[in-house]
N, C-alpha and C positions, 0 to 999 in steps of 0.2 A: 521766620522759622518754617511755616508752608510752604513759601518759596525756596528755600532750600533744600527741602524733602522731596520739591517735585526735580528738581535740579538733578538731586542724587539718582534716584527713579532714574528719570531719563536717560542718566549716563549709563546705570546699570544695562536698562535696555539697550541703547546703543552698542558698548562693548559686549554685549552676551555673558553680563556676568549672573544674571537674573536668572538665567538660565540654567546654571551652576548652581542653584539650589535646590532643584531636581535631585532624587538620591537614584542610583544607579540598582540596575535590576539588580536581585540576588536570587539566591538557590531556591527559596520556596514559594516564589511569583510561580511557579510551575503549577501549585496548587491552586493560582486566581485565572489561567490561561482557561477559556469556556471554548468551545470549537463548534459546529455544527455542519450539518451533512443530510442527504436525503429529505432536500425541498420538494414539496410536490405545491401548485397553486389550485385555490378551490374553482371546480367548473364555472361558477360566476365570476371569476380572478376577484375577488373584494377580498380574501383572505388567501393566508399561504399556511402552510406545518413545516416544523423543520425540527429535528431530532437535534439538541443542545446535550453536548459530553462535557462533563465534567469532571474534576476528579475533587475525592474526599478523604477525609482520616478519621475515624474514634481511637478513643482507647490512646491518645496520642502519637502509637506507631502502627495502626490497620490501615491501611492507606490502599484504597480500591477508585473504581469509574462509576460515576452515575450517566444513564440514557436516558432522557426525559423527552415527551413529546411536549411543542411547544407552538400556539398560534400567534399569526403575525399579521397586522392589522394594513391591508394595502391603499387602503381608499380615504381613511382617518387618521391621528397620530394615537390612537392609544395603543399605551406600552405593550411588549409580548404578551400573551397568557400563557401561562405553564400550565397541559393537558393532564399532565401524569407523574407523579409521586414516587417515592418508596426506592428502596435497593434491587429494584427488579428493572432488567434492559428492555426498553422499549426502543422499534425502530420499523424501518420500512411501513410509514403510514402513506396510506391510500385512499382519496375523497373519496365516497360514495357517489355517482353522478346527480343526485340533489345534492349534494353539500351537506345531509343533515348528518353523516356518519362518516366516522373514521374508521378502515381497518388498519391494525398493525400487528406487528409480532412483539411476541413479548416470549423472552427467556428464562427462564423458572426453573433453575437448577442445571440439568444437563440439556433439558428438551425446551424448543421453541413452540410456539402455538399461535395461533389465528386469532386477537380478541377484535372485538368490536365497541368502540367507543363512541355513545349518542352526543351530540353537541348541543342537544337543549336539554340535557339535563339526564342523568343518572351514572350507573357507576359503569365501568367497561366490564365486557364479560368475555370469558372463553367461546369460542364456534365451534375450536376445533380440540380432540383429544387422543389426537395418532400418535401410536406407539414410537416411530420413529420421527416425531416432530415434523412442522411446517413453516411454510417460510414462502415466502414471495407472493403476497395475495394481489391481484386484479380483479376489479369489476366489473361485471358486464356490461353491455350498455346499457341492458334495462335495468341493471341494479338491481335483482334478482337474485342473483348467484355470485360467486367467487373463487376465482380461480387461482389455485397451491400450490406447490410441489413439496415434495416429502423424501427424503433419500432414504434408500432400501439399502442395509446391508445384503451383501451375497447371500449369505445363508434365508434369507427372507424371499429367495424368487424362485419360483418353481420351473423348471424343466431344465433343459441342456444348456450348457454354456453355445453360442454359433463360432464360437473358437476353441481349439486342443484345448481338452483341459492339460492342465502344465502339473500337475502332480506328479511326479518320476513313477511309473510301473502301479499307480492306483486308476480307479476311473471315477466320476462324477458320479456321487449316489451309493458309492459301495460302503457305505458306513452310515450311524444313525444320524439324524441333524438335532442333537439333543436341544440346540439353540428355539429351533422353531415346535418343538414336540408339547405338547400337553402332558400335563402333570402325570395323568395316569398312563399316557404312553411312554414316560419316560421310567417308571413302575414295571411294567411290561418288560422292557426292555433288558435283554441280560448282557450284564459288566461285569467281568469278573480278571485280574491279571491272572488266573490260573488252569480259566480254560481253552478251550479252541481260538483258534484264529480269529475266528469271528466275533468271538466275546470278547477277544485281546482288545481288538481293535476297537470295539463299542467300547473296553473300558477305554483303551487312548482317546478315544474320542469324545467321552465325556469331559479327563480332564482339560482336553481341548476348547471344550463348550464354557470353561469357566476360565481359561487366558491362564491355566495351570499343566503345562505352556504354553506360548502361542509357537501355533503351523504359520509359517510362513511361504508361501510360493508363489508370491508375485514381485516384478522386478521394483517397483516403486513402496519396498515397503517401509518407510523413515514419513513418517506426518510431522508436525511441526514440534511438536511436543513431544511425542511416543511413535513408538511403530504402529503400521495402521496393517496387520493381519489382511482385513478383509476390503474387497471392495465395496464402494456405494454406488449406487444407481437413482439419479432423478429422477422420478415419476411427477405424472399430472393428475389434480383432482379438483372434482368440479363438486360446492359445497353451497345447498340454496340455502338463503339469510331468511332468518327469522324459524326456518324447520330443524325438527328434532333428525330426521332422519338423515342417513347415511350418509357422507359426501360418496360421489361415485367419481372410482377411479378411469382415468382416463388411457393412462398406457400401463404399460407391464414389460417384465422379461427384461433380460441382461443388457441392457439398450439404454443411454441419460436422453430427457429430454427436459430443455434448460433454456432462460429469458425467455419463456412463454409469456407472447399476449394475446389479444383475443381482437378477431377483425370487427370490422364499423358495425356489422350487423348479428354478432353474436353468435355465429354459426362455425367461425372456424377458428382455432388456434394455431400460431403461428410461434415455430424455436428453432431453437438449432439442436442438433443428432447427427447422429451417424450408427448403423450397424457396425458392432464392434466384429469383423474377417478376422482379426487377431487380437489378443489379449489386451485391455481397454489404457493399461502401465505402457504401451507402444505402440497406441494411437493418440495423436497431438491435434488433429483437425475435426472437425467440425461440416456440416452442409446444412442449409436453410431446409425443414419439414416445416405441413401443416396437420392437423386433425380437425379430422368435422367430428364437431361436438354431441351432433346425435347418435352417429354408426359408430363413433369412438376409433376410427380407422385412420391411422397416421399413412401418409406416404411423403417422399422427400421431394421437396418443391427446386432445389438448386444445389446441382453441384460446382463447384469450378476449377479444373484445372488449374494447381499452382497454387493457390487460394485456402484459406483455412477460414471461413466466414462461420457471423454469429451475431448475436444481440438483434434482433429483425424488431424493425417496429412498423405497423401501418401508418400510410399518411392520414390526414383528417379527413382527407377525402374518401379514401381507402380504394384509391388507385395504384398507388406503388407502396413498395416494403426497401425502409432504409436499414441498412446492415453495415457491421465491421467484417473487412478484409484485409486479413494478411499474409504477407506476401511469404510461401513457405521453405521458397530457396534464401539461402542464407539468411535462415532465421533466425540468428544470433545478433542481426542489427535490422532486420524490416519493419521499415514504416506501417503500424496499424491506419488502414484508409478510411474514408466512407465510400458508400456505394448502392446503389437504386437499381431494384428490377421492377416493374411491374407486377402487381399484383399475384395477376392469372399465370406470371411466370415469363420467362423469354431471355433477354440477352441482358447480364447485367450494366451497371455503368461504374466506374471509377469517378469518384468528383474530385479527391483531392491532394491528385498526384502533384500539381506543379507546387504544393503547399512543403512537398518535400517533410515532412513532420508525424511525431504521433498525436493521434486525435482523437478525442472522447468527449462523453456530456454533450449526446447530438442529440436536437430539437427539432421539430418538424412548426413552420410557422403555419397561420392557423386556416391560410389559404391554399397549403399544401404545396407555394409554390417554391421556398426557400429553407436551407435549413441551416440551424444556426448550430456553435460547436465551440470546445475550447482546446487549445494545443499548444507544447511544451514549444518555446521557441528564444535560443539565448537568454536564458535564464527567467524567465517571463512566462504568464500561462493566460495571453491575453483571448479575446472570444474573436468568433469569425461571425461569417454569414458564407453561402455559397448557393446560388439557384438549383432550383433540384434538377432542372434539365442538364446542369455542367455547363460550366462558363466562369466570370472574374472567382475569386475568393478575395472578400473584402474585409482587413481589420475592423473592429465596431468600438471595441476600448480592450485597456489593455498596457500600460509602459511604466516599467519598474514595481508589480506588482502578480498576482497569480489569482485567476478564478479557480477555486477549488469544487463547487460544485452549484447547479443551477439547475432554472426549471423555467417552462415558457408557456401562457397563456395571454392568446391575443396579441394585445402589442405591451403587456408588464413580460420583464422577465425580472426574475428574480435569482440573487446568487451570491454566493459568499466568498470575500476576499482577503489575502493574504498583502498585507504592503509592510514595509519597517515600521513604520509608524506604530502598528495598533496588528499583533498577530492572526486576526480572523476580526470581522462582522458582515452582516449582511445588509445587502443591499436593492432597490426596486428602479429598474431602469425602463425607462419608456422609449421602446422603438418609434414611437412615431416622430415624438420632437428629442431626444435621444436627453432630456431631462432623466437627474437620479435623485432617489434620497435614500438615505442612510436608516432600516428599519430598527437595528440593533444597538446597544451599547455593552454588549458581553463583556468587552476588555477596556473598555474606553473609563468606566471610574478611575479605575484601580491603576491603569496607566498616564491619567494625569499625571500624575506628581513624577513620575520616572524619565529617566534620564536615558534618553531611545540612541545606538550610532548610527549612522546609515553609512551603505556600503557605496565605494568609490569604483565605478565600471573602469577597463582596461581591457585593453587589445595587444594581441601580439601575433607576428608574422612568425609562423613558422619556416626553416627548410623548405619542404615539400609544399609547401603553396599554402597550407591548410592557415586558417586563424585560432589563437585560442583565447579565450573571453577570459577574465579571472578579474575577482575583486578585492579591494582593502576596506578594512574597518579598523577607525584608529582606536587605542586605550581610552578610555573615562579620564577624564581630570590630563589630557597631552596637554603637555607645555610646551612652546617654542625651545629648539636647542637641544631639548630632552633626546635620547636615544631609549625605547624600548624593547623588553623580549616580545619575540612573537611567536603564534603559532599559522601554522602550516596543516588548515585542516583539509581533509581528503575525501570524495565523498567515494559510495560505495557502487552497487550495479553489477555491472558495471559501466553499463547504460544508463546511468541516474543521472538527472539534471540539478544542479545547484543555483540558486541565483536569489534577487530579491525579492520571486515571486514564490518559492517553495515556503512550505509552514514548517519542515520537520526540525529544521536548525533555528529556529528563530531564537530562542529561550537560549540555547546553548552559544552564541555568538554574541548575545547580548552580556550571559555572564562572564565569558571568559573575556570580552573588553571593560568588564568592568572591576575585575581583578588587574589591572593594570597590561594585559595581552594586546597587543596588535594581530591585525588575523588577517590571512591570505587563504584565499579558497579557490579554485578553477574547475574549470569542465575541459578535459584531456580528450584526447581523442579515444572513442571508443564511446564517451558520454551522448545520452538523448538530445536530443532539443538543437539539432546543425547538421541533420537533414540524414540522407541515406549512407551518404561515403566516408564522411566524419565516423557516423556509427558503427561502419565496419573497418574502422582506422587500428584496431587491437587485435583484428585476426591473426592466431600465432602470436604474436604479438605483446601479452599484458605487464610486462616487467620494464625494458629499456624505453619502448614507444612513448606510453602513459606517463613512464617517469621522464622523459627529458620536458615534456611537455608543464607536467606540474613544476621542475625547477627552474625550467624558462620563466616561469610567471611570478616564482619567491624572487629568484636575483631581478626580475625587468622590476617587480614591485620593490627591493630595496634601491635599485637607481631611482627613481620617483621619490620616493618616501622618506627623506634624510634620518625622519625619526625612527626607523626601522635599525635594531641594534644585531646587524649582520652577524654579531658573536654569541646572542643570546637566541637563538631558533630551537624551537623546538616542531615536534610531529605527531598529529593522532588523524585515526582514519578507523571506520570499521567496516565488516563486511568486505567486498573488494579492497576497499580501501584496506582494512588491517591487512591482508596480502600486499599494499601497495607501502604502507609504513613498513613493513618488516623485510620489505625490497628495497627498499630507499636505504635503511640502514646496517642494508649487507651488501651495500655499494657506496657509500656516503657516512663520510664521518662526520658532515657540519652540525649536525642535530646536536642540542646537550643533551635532550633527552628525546624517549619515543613513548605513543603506547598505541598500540594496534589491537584492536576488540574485537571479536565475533569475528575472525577472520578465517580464510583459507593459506594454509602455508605448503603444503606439498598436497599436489592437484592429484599424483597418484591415490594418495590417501582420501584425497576429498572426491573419488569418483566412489570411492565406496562406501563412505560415513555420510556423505551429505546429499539432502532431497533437492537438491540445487544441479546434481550431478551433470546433469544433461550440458551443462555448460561445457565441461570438459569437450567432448566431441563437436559440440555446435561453435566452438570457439578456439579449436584447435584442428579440428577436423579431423580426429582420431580419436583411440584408444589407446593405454596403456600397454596393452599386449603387441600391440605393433611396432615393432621398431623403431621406428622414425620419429614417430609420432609420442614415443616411450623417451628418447631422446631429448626433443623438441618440451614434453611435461617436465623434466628433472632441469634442463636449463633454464626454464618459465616460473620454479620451485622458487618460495624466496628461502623454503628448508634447505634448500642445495647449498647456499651461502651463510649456513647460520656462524660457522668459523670465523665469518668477519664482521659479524655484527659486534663492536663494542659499543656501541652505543647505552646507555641505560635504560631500560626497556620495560616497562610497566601489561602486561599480558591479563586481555580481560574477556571472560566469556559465560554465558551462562550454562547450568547444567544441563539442559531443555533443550538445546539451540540445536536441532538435527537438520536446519537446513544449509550448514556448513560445518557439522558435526562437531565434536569436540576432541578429538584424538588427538587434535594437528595441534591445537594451543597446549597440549601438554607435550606432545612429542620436540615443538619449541621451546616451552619455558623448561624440561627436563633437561633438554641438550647445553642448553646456554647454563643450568647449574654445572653441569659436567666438566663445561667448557671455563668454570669460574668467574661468569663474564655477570656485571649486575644486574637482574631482574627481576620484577617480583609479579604473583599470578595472582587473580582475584575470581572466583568464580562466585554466578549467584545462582542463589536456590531459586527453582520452579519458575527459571526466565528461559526463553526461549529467542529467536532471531531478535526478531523487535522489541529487545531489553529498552534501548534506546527512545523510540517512537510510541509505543503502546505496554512498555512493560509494569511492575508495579509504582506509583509515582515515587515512594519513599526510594526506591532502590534507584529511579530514575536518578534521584537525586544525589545518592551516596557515590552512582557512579560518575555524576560528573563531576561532586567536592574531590572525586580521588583521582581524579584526571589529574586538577588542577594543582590539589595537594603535591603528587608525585614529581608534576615542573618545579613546583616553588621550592623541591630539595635542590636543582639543579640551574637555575637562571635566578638570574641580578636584578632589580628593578631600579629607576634611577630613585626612585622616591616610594615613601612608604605607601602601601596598599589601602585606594582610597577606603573612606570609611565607610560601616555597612557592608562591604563586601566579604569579613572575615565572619 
């Protein structure tokens, strides 16, 4: 009888059927997915921190994000330690250079603040209590003091704008600032709509001081959620540990200064600025400043023609300052670089031009002579090294997976990764003998039992020489023989990179193969991660180009794939992409069904509705008021073709969403009632762009059951819907 049980066993194992009793993701795995972000390692590298997101529900349908700080043990194996508690966001922690203190931010309603958390024991306290909130602290090196920045509304700076004030026939000052006034001078103050001028205006201006209405007059006024009236301005402030007294401000005036750090010997801080010559809504660039911390006197340390540089950090040594540079002609597709000047200042250097990529999460190794980094590249976001003098760029690790964030001390480095297998953990890699081990199990219980697809790589030649990458993931429970429906998902950007090292689909590809979908996904031209000329493959461009490019890769992937049911396809895509589903389907009838989210559909409209605007000119190279270029938007429109869209068309956007506005999904789904053709609209309350990636988890989730809902009125499955998935 033994022997027969081991028999069966075996055979299970052999044929893979053992395997088949794994149950396939479902919709509220979303609520066991743990992420983490903003590793920093302790000066003696024996410990690291790392901010752990989760998300939660009471009440059965309050469904929010917890931030927690969280230590991680490099030297030993004992498990995390969870730092910090409660419904309050904690993030950006910072060792103290003994290791015995934490500083971080902690968010507390609207306002962020500076706490300080001892590691031998007591509870975490506030430092800081600025009116307009704090945020990004550094230590010094004596550990002494710590350095903040705090954003100033406009109305909070005193003297002249150094560019026209842009109020039509008013001047800067000629009305109260009831915003910044004290009680009793706002008493003082006479309001009246029925006297002089002057009073008018103090009354307008009062109701102004309370968003009763808001004055508008600056070109970038759509924030992500609301309009943003006023601008803010980065300032620096210097805040000693352990004293009652004042932090002392470091800069002022209409001017941001921003990724401030502080050099080897505490005397200078180093960011990126710029004097705003024209109004701060049209200026996009940036130059490397420093300030000596005693005279409090900023001056700009590098500018560079062509160059839009930022992020500076000193070496270990504190010989050179490494910086991001990018490239400011056709900035609609330039590679973010790295790049080194010397300290005292001089001629910069480019390191990682022949990398052809964008690149982030740069390291200074601990000899100052190499620096290490991670970048998006065919679908992968494997790590580099490159000497800081310039010379090879060497892979280090890296293949069919994605470093999402990291941090370097010594020869540990530490960093968290993205693979099919297991959506995020972290991990402790040793540069010397290039040994890892695995510090994390955030996702790894809860993923046992489940039933993971992995995605199947693909090439195809295009025409014009170019390649384009695209993958398959088959349905849950495929049988030989079987034909399946599929989807055809689309990513957004339109510069986004997709592949199996990004986290932001993971959950969502795994469900929709587990409802019985087969899935094709690509990187068209135009997308990240395939170097400079790839990325500027959509200029003029984003409707025929992009789209021959995504249907080359559904028809190459139905020749491969016999179980791909050619007649059962469907389409969703948001953001670019829902511009890209709602072009595809006022050109293309194969689809049974669509649904296009968060999108842009007439680019005239979206240069005025949405804070994403800029696109329009950096990606067409015009305006609307130009001719040609007015032309060139109404043909690029996928509203221009709403006449032929029959297809069945599911329309989704949140109310919030002002970075590709909302006019355009009603002036769509309006037209197509008009037109008698079937669609249906879903808007959600108090979501904004990132419904999808960061919005609330419950509505995360409604919107994807109604994706999938909306197909299942219009595709066939060969077989019933495995179980667990309904």
């Amino acid at each position: 009888m033994k022997s027969t049980l081991r028999i069966s066993i075996l055979i299970l194992l052999v044929t893979g059927a053992w395997a088949q009793t794994k149950k396939p993701i479902v919709a509220s795995d979303l609520m066991k997915i743990a992420t983490t972000n903003q590793i920093q390692i302790s000066p003696d590298g024996s410990k690291a921190v790392m901010v752990v997101n989760r998300k939660a529900v009471k009440n059965e349908n309050e469904y929010y994000y917890t931030h927690h700080l969280y230590l991680l043990d490099l030297v030993g194996n004992t498990e995390p330690t969870q730092l910090t508690f409660g419904d309050k966001n904690d993030g950006q922690p910072q060792w103290s250079p003994d290791g015995k203190q934490l500083a971080f931010v902690r968010v507390d309603g609207e306002k962020s603040q500076i706490w300080l958390l001892p590691l031998s024991g007591g509870e975490a306290h506030a430092i800081t209590k600025d009116d307009y909130g704090a945020g990004r602290p550094r230590w010094s090196p004596d550990g002494k003091k710590i350095l903040y920045s705090s954003n100033f509304p406009f109305y909070a700076i005193n003297g002249k704008t150094p560019w026209t004030y842009e109020r039509p026939g008013r001047t800067q000052g000629d009305e109260p600032n009831f915003k910044s006034m004290k009680a009793d001078e706002k008493k003082k103050t006479s309001t009246t709509p029925d006297g002089t001028l002057d009073e008018v205006r103090a009354w307008l201006a009062k109701n102004t001081s309370e968003s009763n209405p808001r004055v508008l007059n600056r070109q970038n006024l759509q924030g992500e959620l609301n309009l943003q009236p006023d601008e803010e301005f980065s300032h620096l402030f210097v805040k000693t540990v352990g004293s009652d007294e004042k932090a002392i401000q470091l800069t002022s005036g209409f001017q941001d200064f921003q990724s401030a750090e502080w050099s080897n010997d505490g005397k200078t801080i180093i960011c990126d600025s710029r004097v705003y010559k024209i109004h701060p809504d049209r200026e996009r660039d940036s130059d490397l400043w420093t300030i000596d911390v005693e005279s409090k006197t900023a001056k700009e340390l590098l500018t560079w023609p062509g160059y839009s540089i930022s992020n500076p950090y000193y070496s270990p040594d504190g010989t050179q300052i490494l910086f991001y540079a990018q490239p400011i002609q056709n900035r609609h597709a330039s590679q973010n670089q790295l790049a080194v000047i010397a300290a005292t200042g001089g001629k910069p250097q480019i390191l990682t031009t022949s990398l052809d990529r964008d690149v982030n999460g740069a390291k200074w190794s601990a000899d100052s002579r190499t620096i290490y980094f991670a970048a998006q590249i065919d679908g992968d976001i494997p790590l580099f090294s490159v000497p800081a003098k310039g010379g090879t760029i060497s892979k280090i690790i890296g293949n069919d997976n994605g470093i999402n964030d990291l941090d370097l001390r010594g020869d540990k480095l530490v960093y968290a990764l993205t693979e099919t297998k297991n959506p995020w953990e972290v991990y402790l890699l040793s540069l010397k003998d290039k040994s890892s081990r695995q510090l994390t199990k955030l996702n790894e219980g809860w993923m046992k039992d489940k039933q993971v697809i992995a995605p199947k790589e693909y090439w195809i030649d295009r025409p014009d020489g170019s390649k384009v990458q695209y993958w398959v993931m088959e349905p849950v429970g495929k049988k030989d023989g079987m034909k399946y429906p599929t989807i055809l998902n689309i990513h957004g950007g339109p510069a986004a990179m997709w592949g199996p090292g990004i986290f932001s689909m993971w959950h969502e590809y795994q469900l929709e193969n587990s409802w019985g979908y087969g899935l094709v996904y690509c990187n068209p031209r135009g997308s990240g991660g395939y170097g400079d000329k790839f990325k500027k493959g959509n200029f003029k461009n984003w409707g025929n180009g992009p789209a021959s490019d995504i249907l080359s890769s559904l028809e190459d992937a139905i020749a491969k794939n016999a179980w791909i049911d050619k007649d059962q396809l469907v389409v969703e895509g948001g953001s670019y992409a829902g511009y890209m589903v709602a072009w595809l389907v006022g050109h293309d009838n194969r689809f049974k069904a669509a649904n296009a989210q968060r999108g842009v559909y007439d680019l005239t409209t979206f240069m005025g509705e949405g804070n994403a605007w800029s696109l329009v000119p950096d990606d067409f190279g015009g305006f609307p008021w130009e001719p040609e270029t007015k032309k060139l938007l109404d043909s690029e429109s996928p509203y221009s073709y709403v006449k032929n869209i029959d297809t069945p068309l599911l329309i989704i956007h949140g109310d919030q969403d002002l970075r590709t506005g909302v006019i355009q999904s009603e002036m769509l789904y309006k037209s197509l009632k008009v037109l008698n053709k079937p669609v249906e609209y879903i808007r959600y309350p108090k979501e904004g762009h990132e419904l999808t990636r960061s919005g609330n988890p419950g509505r995360m989730m409604d919107h994807m059951l109604r994706v999938i809902e909306f197909f299942e009125r219009y595709v066939k499955h060969p077989e019933p819907v495995p179980a667990g998935s309904k």
